[in-house]
C-alpha positions in Angstrom: 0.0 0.0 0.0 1.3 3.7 -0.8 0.2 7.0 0.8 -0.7 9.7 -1.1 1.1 12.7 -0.6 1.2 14.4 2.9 1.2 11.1 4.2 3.0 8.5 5.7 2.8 5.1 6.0 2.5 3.5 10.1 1.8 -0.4 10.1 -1.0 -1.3 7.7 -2.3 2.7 7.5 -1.6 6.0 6.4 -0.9 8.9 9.0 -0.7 12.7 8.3 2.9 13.9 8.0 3.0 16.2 11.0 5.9 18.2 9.7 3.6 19.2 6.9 1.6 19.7 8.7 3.4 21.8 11.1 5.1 23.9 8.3 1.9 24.6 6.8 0.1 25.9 10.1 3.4 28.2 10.2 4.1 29.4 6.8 -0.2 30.4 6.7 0.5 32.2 10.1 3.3 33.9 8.7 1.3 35.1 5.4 -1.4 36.3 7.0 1.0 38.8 9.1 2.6 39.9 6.2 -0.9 40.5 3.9 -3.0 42.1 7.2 0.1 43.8 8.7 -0.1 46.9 6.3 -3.8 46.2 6.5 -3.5 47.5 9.9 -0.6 50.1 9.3 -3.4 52.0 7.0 -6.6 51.4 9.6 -3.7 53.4 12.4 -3.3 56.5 9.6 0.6 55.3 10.0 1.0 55.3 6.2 0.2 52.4 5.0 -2.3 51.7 2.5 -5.0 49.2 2.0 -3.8 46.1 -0.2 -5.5 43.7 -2.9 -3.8 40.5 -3.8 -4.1 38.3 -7.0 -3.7 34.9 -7.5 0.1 34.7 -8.7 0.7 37.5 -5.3 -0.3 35.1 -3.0 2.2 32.2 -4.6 4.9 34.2 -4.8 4.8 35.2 -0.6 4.5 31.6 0.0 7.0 30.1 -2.2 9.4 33.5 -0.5 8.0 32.0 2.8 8.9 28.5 2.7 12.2 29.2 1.0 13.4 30.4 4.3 12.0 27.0 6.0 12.0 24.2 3.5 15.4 22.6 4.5 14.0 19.2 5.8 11.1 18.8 3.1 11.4 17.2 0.2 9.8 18.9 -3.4 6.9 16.6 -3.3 6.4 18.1 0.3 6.5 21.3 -0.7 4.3 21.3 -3.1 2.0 19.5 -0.7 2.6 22.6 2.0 2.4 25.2 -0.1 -1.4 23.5 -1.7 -2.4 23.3 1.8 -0.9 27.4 2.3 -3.1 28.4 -0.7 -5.7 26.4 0.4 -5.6 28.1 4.1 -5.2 31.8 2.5 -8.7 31.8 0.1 -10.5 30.3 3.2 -9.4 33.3 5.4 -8.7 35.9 2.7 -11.7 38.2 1.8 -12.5 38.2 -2.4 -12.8 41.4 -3.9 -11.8 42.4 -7.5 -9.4 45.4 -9.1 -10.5 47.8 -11.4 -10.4 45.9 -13.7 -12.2 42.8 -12.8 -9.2 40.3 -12.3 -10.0 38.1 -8.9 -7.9 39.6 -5.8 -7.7 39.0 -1.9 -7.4 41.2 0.9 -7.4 41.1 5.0 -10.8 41.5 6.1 -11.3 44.3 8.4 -11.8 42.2 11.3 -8.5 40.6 11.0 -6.9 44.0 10.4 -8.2 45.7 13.0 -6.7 42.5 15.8 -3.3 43.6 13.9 -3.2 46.9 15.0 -0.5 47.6 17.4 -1.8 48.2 21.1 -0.6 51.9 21.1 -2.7 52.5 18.0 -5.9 50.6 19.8 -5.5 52.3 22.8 -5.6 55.8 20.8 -8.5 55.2 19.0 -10.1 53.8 21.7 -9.2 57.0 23.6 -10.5 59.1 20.4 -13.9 57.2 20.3 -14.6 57.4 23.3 -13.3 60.6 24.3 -16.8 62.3 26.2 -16.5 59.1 28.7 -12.6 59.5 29.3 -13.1 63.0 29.8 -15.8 62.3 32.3 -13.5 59.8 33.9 -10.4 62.1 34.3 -12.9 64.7 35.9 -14.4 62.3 38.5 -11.1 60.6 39.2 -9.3 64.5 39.7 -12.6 65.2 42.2 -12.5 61.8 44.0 -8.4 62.5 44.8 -9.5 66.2 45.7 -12.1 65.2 48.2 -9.8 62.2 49.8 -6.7 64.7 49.8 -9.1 67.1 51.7 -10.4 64.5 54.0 -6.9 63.2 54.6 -5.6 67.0 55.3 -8.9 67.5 57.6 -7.6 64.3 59.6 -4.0 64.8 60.0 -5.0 68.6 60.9 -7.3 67.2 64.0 -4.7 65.1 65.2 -2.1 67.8 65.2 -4.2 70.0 66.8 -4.8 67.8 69.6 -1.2 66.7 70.3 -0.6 70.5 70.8 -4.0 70.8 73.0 -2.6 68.0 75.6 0.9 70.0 75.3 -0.8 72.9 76.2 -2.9 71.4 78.9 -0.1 70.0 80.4 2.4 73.1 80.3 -0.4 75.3 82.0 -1.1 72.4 84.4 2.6 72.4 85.5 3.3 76.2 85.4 0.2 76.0 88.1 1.2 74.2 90.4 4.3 75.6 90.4 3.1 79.0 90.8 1.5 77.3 94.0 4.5 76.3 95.5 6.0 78.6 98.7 8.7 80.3 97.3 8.2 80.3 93.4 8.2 83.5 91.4 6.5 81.6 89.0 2.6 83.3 87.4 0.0 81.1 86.8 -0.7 82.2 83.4 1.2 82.0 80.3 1.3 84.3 77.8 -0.5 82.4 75.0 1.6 83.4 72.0 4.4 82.2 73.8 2.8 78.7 73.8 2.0 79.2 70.0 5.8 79.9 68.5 7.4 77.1 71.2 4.9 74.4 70.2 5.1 74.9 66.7 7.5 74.3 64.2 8.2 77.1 61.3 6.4 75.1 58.8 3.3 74.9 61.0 2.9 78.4 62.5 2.6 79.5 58.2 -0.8 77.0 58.7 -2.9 79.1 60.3 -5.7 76.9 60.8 -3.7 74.8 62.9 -3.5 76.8 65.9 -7.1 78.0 65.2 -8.2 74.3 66.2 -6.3 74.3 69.4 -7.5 77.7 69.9 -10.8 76.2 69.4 -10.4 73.4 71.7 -8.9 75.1 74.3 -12.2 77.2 74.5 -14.3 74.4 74.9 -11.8 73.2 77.9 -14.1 74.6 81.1 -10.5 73.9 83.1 -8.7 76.9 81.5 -9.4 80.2 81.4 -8.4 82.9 78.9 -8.5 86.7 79.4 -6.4 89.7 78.0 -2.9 90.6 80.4 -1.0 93.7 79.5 2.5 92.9 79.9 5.3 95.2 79.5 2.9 98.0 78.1 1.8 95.3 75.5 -1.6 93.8 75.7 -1.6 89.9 75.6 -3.8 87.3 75.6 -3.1 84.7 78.2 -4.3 81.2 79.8 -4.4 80.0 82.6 -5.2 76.5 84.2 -8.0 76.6 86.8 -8.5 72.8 87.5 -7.6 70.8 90.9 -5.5 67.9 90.4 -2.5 66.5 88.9 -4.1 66.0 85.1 -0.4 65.5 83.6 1.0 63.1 86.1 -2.0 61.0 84.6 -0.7 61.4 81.4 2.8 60.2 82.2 1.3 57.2 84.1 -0.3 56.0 80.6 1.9 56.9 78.4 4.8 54.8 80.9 2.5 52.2 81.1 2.5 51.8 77.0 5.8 52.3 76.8 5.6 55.5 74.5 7.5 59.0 75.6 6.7 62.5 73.7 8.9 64.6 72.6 6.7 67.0 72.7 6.0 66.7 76.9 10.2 67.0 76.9 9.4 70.4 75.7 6.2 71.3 77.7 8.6 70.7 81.0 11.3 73.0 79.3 9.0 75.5 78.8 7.2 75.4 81.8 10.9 75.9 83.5 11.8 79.0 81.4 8.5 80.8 82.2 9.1 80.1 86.1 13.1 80.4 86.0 
């Protein structure tokens, strides 16, 4: 028994060669890239133009093709491959006909378009869709807006009230100091003395930031605030009012956790200068 071409012979039967196979499967991939390639070129407005094959175009790519990957098939196997090419290009090929009437092939658009480069999707996607991405972009700048402001609002609060227990605790101390026999000590502090100690250069430019603890300390029913001229310059100062030992509280929990401020090193300091 003797196979026909494309075929070998296994035992008692005929198989498919599968390096014709294979090579046919690749050379078919290979024109179609080649043919829908500038297809695609010409969709992007990247120069190229749309193309129309005949007949004798089509052979000639393929028989360029497999030239370049023929070396372990014999002649009858290339003719068999490059049958089984042809064969594979009018099935996916779209028919159409030049000016003057002669059979030709093209890419279809569908095809064409899945050879675009990703860049070239992308922008036309962008460009058909422009009133959407716009829309987007808009929303998306709103949305960071909003979070940025919630996230500023937050870290605002939190900085004010590290500054409110600092203060608490410097006017708490400078009290009972002020108490003690021999101390020439007052029991107010001058509150724009509190201000430029407690905050940094960066933070006394944020205005709003010492408007909170301003804020806060108003709402504190422990301190009182009232105007002081000093030195022939009217001040405003506070003054702690409450019994008790509020920061040796503090210092109890914050030992217990483990934790020490920096910032009740520095309400000590100052409590110290203002009594020294």
């Amino acid at each position: 028994m003797r196979c026909v071409e494309g075929f070998k012979k296994r035992g008692r039967v005929c198989v498919e060669d599968g390096l014709l196979t294979h090579t046919a499967n690749k050379i078919s991939e290979l024109l179609q890239h080649r043919i829908c390639d500038e297809h695609a070129h010409a969709l992007c407005g990247q120069g190229g133009k749309i193309l129309v094959f005949q007949q004798h175009d089509i052979s000639s790519m393929a028989d360029e093709l497999l030239s370049k990957d023929a070396a372990r098939l014999s002649d009858d196997g290339i003719k068999v491959v490059k049958e089984r090419v042809l064969q594979s290009a009018h099935g996916f090929l779209e028919t159409t006909s030049t000016y003057d009437k002669v059979q030709a092939f093209k890419c279809p658009e569908l095809a064409a378009e899945l050879h675009r480069p990703l860049s070239c999707q992308a922008r036309q996607w962008v460009s058909s869709n422009i009133v959407f991405v716009m829309t987007f972009c808009v929303l998306s700048a709103g949305l960071l807006k909003i979070l940025w402001s919630i996230y500023q609002r937050r870290a605002l609060s939190k900085r004010a009230e590290q500054i409110y227990e600092q203060v608490c605790e410097i006017l708490e101390d400078n009290a009972v100091s002020a108490k003690a026999g021999n101390s020439e000590c007052e029991p107010w502090v001058v509150t724009s003395w509190l201000r430029d100690h407690l905050l940094s250069t960066r933070e006394r430019r944020n205005t709003l930031l010492w408007k909170k603890v301003e804020e806060l300390l108003l709402e504190d029913s422990r301190i009182d605030q009232y105007p002081k001229v000093i030195k022939g310059e009217a001040k405003v100062v506070l003054e702690w009012q409450a019994s008790g030992s509020l920061s040796g509280k503090i210092k109890k929990l914050q030992g217990a956790a483990g934790k020490t401020r920096s910032g009740s090193v520095g309400a000590i300091k100052l409590a110290e200068e203002i009594c020294g």
